[in-house]
Phi, psi and omega in degrees: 000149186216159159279108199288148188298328199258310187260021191072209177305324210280342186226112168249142168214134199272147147263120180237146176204119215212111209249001199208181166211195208274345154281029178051040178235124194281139184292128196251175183258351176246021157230178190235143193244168122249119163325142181222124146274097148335118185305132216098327198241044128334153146319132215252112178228199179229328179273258201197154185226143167213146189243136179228181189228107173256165184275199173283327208260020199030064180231178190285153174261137154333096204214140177300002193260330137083044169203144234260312232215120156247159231194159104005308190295328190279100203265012194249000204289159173237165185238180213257137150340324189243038185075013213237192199188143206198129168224168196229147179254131147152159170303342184264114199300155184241043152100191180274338186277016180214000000 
């Protein structure tokens, strides 16, 4: 977290950054992962939260989808039968229903 130049203390912004999953094992580009949010339990922010994707060289990575970032912002997103938000990783579409 850093303190931001313009609105002071009161607007913090976290940078997370995660190279692994829960079996310690590094995310490679040729498996496909999912992110999973319990109904309810967004990232609790007041602005706004996004999961983006970078290359090794911390650039956006390159993709046929030509999308960088999913998000708050994303107002098409769908959520689970149980209310929950699933977002999927990976080189491959994991189809149109998703």
């Amino acid at each position: 977290m850093f303190r931001d130049s313009i609105g002071g203390f009161h607007n913090l912004l976290f940078l997370g950054r995660f190279s692994f999953y829960s079996h310690s094992q590094q995310l490679v580009g040729n498996h496909s992962y999912t992110v999973t949010f319990p109904k309810g339990q967004l990232p609790p922010v007041k602005g706004f939260w996004s999961l983006t994707m970078y290359n090794p060289e911390h650039f956006f990575k390159p993709n046929a989808l030509k999308r960088y970032a999913l998000g708050t912002k994303n107002k098409s997103l769908q959520y689970n039968p149980d209310g929950g938000l699933t977002i999927f990783l990976g080189n491959k579409s994991p189809g149109k229903e998703k």
